[in-house]
One Martini backbone bead per residue (centre of mass of N, CA, C, O) as a GRO file, in nm:
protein
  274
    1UNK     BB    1   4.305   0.194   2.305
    2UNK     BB    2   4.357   0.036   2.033
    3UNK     BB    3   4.193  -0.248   1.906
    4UNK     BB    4   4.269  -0.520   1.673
    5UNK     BB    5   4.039  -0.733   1.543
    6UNK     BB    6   3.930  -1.006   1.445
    7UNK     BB    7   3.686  -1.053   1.207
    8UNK     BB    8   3.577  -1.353   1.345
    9UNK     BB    9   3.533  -1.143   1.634
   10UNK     BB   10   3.296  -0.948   1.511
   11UNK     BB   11   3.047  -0.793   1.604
   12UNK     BB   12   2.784  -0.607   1.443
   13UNK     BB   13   2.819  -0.363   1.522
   14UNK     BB   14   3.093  -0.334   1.423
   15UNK     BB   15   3.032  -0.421   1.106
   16UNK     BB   16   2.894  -0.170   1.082
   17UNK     BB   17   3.040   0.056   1.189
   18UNK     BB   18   3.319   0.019   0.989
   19UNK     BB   19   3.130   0.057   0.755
   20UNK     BB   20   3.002   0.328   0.763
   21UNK     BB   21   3.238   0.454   0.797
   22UNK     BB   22   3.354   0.426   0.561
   23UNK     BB   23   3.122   0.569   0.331
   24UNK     BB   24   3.177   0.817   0.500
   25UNK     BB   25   3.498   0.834   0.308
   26UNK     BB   26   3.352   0.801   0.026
   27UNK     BB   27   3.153   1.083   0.049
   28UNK     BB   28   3.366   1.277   0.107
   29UNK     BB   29   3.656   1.179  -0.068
   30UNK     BB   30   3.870   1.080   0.106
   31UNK     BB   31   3.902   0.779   0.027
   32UNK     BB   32   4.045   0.826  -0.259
   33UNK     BB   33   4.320   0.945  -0.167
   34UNK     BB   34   4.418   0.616  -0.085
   35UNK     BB   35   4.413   0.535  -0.371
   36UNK     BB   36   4.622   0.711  -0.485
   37UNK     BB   37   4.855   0.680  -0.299
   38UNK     BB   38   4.921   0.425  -0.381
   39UNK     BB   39   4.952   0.407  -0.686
   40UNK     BB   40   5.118   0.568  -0.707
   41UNK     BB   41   5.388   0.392  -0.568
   42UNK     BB   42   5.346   0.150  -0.728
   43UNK     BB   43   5.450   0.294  -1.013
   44UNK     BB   44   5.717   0.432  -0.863
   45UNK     BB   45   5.812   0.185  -0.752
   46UNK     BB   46   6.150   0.049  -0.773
   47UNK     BB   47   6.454  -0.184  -0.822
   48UNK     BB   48   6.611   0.056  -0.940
   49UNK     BB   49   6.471   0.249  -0.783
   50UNK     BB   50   6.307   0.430  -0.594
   51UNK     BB   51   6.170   0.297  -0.271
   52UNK     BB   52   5.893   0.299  -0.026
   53UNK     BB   53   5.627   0.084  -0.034
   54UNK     BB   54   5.781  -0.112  -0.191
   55UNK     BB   55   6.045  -0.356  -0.304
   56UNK     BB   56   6.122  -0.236   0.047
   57UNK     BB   57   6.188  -0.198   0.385
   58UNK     BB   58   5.957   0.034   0.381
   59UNK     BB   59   5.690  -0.154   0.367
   60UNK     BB   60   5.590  -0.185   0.667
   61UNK     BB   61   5.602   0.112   0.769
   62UNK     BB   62   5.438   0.234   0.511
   63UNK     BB   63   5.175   0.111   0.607
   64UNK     BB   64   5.155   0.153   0.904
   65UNK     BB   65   5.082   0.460   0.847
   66UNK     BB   66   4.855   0.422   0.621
   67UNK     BB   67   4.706   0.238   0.864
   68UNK     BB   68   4.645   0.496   1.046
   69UNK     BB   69   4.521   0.700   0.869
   70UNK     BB   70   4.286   0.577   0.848
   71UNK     BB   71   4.181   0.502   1.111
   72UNK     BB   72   4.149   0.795   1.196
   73UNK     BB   73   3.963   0.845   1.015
   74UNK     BB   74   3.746   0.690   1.081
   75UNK     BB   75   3.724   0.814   1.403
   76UNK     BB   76   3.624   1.051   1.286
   77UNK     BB   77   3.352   0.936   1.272
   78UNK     BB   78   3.404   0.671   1.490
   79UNK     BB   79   3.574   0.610   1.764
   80UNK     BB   80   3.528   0.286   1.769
   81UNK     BB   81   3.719   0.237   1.514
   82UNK     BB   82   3.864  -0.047   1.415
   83UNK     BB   83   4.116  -0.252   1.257
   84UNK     BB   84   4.060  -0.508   1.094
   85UNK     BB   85   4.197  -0.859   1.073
   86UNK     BB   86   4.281  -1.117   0.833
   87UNK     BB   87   4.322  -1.447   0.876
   88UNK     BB   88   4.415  -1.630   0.580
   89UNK     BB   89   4.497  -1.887   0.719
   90UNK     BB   90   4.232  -1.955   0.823
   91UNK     BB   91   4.038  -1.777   0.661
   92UNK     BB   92   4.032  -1.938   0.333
   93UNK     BB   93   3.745  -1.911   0.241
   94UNK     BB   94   3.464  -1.772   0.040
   95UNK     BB   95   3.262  -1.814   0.312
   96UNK     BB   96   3.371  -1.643   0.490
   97UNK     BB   97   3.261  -1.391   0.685
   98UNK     BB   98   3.364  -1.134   0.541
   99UNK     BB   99   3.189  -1.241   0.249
  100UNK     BB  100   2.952  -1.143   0.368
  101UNK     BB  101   2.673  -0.909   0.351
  102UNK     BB  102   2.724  -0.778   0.645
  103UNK     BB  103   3.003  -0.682   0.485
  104UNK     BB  104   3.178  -0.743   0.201
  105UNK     BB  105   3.096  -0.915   0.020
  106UNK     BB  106   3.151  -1.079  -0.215
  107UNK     BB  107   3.221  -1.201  -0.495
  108UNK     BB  108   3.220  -1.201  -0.843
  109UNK     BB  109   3.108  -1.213  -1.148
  110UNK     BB  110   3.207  -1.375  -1.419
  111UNK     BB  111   3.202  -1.173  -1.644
  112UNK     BB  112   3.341  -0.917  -1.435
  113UNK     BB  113   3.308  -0.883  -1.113
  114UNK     BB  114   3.085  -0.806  -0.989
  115UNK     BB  115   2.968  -0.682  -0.711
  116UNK     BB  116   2.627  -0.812  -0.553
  117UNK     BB  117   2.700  -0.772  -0.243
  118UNK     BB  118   2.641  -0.564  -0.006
  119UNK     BB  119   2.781  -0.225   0.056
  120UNK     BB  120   3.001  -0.253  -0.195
  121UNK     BB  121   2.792  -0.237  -0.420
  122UNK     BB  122   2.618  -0.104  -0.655
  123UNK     BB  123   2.370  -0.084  -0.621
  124UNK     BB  124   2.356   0.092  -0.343
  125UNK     BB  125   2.508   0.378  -0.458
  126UNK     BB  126   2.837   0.333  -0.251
  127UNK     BB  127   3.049   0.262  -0.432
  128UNK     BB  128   3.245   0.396  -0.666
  129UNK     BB  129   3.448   0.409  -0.897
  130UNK     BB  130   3.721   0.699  -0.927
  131UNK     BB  131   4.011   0.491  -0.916
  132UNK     BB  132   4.076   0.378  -1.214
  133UNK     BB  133   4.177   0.255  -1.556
  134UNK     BB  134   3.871   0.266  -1.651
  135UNK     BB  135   3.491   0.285  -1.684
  136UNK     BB  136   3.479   0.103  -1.446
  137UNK     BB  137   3.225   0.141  -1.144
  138UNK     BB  138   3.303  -0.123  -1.005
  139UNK     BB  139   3.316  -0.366  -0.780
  140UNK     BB  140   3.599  -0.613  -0.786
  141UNK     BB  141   3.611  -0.958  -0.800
  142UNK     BB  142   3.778  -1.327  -0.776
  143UNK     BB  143   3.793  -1.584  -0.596
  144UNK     BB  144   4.004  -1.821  -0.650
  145UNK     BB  145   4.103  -1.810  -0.928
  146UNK     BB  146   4.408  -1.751  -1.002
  147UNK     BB  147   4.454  -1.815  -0.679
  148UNK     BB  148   4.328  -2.078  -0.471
  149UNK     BB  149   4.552  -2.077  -0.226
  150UNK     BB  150   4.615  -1.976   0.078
  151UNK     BB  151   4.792  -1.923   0.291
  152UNK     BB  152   4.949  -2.113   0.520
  153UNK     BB  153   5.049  -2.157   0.849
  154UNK     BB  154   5.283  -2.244   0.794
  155UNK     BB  155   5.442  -2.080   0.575
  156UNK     BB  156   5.416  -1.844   0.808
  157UNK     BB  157   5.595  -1.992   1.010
  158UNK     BB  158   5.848  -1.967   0.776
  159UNK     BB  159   5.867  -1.648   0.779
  160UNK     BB  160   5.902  -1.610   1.081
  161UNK     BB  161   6.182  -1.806   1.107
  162UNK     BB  162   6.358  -1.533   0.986
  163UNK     BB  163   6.591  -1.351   1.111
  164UNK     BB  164   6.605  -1.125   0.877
  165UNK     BB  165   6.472  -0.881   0.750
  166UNK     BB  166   6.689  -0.764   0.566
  167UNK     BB  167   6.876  -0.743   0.207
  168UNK     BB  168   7.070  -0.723   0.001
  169UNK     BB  169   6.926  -0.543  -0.254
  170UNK     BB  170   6.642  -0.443  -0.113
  171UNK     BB  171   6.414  -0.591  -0.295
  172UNK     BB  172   6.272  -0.817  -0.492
  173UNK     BB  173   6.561  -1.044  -0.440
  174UNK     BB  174   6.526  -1.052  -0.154
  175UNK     BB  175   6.617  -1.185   0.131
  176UNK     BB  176   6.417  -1.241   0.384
  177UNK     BB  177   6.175  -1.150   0.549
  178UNK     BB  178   6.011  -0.878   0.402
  179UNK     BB  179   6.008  -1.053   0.099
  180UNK     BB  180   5.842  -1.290   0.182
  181UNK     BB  181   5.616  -1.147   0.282
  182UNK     BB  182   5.549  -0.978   0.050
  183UNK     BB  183   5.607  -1.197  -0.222
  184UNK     BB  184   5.897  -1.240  -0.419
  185UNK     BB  185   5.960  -1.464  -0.228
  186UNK     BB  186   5.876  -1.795  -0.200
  187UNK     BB  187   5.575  -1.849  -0.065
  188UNK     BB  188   5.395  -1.585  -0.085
  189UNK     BB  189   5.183  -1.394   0.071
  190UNK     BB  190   5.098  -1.076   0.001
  191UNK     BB  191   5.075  -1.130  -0.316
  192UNK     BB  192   4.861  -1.380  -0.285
  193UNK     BB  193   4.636  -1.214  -0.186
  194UNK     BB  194   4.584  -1.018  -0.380
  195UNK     BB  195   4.476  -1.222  -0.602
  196UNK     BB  196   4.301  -1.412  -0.502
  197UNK     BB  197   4.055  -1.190  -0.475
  198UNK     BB  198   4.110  -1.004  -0.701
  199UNK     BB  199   4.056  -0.725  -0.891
  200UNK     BB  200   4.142  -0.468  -0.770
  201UNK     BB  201   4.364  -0.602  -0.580
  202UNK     BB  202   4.519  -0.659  -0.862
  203UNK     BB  203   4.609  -0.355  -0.809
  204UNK     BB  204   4.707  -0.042  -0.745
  205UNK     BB  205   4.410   0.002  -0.627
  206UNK     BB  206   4.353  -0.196  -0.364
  207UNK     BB  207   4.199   0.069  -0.228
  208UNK     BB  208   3.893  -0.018  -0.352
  209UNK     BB  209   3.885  -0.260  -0.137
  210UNK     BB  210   3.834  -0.324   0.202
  211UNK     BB  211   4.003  -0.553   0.255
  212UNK     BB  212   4.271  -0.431   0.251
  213UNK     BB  213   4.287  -0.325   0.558
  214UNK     BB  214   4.257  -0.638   0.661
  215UNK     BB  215   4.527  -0.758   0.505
  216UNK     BB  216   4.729  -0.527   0.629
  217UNK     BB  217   4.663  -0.567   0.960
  218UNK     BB  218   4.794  -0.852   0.928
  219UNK     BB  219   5.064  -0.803   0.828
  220UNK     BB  220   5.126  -0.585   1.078
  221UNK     BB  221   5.085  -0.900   1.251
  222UNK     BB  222   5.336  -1.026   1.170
  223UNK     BB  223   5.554  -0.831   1.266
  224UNK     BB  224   5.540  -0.803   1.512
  225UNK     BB  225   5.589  -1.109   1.579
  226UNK     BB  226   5.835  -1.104   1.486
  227UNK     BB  227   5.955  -0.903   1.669
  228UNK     BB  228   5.937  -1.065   1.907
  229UNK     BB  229   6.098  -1.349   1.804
  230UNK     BB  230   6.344  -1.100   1.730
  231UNK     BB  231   6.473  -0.888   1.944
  232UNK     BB  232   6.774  -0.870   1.759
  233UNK     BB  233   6.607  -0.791   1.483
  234UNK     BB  234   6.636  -0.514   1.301
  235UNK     BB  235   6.591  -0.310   1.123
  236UNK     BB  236   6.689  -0.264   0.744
  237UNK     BB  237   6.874  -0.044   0.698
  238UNK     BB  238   7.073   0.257   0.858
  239UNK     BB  239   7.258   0.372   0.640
  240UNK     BB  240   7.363   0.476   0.283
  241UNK     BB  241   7.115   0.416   0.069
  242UNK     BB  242   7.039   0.366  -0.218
  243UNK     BB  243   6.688   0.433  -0.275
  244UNK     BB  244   6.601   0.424   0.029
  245UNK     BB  245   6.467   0.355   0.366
  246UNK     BB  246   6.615   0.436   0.661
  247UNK     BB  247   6.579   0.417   0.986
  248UNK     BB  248   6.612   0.806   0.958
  249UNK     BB  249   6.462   0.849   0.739
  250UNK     BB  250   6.195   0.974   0.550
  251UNK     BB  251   5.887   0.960   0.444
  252UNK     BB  252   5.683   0.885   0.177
  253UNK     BB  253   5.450   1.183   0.176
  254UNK     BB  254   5.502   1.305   0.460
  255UNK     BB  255   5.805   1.390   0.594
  256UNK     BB  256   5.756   1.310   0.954
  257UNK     BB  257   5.853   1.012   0.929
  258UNK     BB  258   6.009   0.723   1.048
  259UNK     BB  259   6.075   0.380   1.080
  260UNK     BB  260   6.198   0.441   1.396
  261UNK     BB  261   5.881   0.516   1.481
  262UNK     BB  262   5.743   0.263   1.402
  263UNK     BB  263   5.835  -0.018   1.542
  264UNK     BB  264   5.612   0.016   1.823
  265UNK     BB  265   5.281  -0.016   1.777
  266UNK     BB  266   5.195   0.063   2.086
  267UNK     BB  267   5.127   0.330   2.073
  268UNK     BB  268   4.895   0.311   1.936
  269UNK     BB  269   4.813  -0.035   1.920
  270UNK     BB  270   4.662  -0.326   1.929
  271UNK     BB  271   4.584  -0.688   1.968
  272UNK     BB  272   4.394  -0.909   2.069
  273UNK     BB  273   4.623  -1.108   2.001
  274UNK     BB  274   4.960  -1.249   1.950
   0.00000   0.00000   0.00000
């Protein structure tokens, strides 16, 4: 059983085994193929139309199919490779282990964004960006600049504990976990994280920057607490909404997983702690 472990707690062969296969997914092209999978669907996802990725109740069910797809690619170059999270209520700080030169690389250069150390470095020569914007080929952070502050362990538990997951009108206006989590009302969590990175985190392109994995890794490790702490309150909606994914419908690009497929996470991994 896959065990994802908080990144603040990964031995160096860990993050040695993680950065290795990530690379090796980016040497083969598979890498970018789930940058532009994200791309398309932030582009597609709409409050008013069609929405599966994004600003919909099956932002949670869709990211964790996204962060499976991944990790099985990892396995497939080390199986012992599991998806670290990032757990930014704690590790707060640009000096955090995670933007270490010998994990993720720290912020990027003033002038333009370019991260300059670490294995993800345009110097290094393996991690050229080529699902891009611009004509810019190299990795963009500005840590702390657009927002200074990352979500604090408070505000993460005033948004678990809401007892609805989701309610119409179903997007980006709606009360509930779900769009809290997301952050499109409220504190704040998940695209304060993004913007916070800055660089490519903060585009539709967001995984084009290895640390998207360990950002969703925590959302994901998020959802499941709420599950625990609300036993009694379940996906929703249930049947019969336009331009949703219902907790029996098929999600895109796969379809042939269902939000109720996906449920319970542990058929597939657990987290070092609960």
């Amino acid at each position: 059983m896959t065990v994802r472990k908080n990144q603040a707690l990964l031995t160096a062969d860990e993050k040695r085994r993680f950065v290795a296969a990530a690379l090796e997914l980016k040497r083969s092209g598979r890498y970018d193929a789930f940058v532009t999978t994200h791309n398309a669907f932030i582009i597609g996802d709409s409050d008013n139309g069609e929405r599966v990725g994004h600003r919909s109740p099956s932002f949670l069910p869709w990211h964790r199919r996204f962060l499976l797809e991944f990790e099985r690619a990892l396995q497939e170059v080390d199986a012992s490779v599991a998806l670290p999270y990032w757990d930014w209520s704690t590790d707060r700080s640009i000096r955090s282990s995670l933007w270490a030169p010998d994990f993720l690389g720290g912020t990027g250069r003033s002038r333009d964004g370019q991260v300059m150390d670490g294995p993800f470095a345009a110097s290094t020569g393996n991690w050229a960006i080529n699902v891009r914007a611009d004509g810019r080929t190299f990795l963009r952070r500005a840590l702390g600049s657009a927002v200074r502050e990352l979500p604090t362990r408070a505000e993460v538990e005033s948004v678990l504990a809401m007892p609805t997951y989701d309610m119409a009108p179903w997007n980006s206006a709606s009360d509930g976990f779900r769009n809290h989590l997301e952050g499109w009302r409220g504190v704040n969590l998940h695209n304060r994280v993004h913007v916070w990175v800055g660089g490519h985190m903060a585009t539709g392109m967001s995984p084009n920057d290895p640390v998207f994995w360990l950002h969703h890794a925590y959302i994901d490790k998020l959802w499941a607490d709420w599950q625990r702490r609300h036993p009694g309150s379940g996906y929703v909606p249930t049947a019969g909404t336009p331009n949703v994914v219902d907790l029996n419908d098929t999600m895109k690009p796969w379809n042939d997983v269902r939000p109720a497929d996906l449920l319970d996470h542990t058929a597939h991994y657990t987290f070092d702690a609960a």
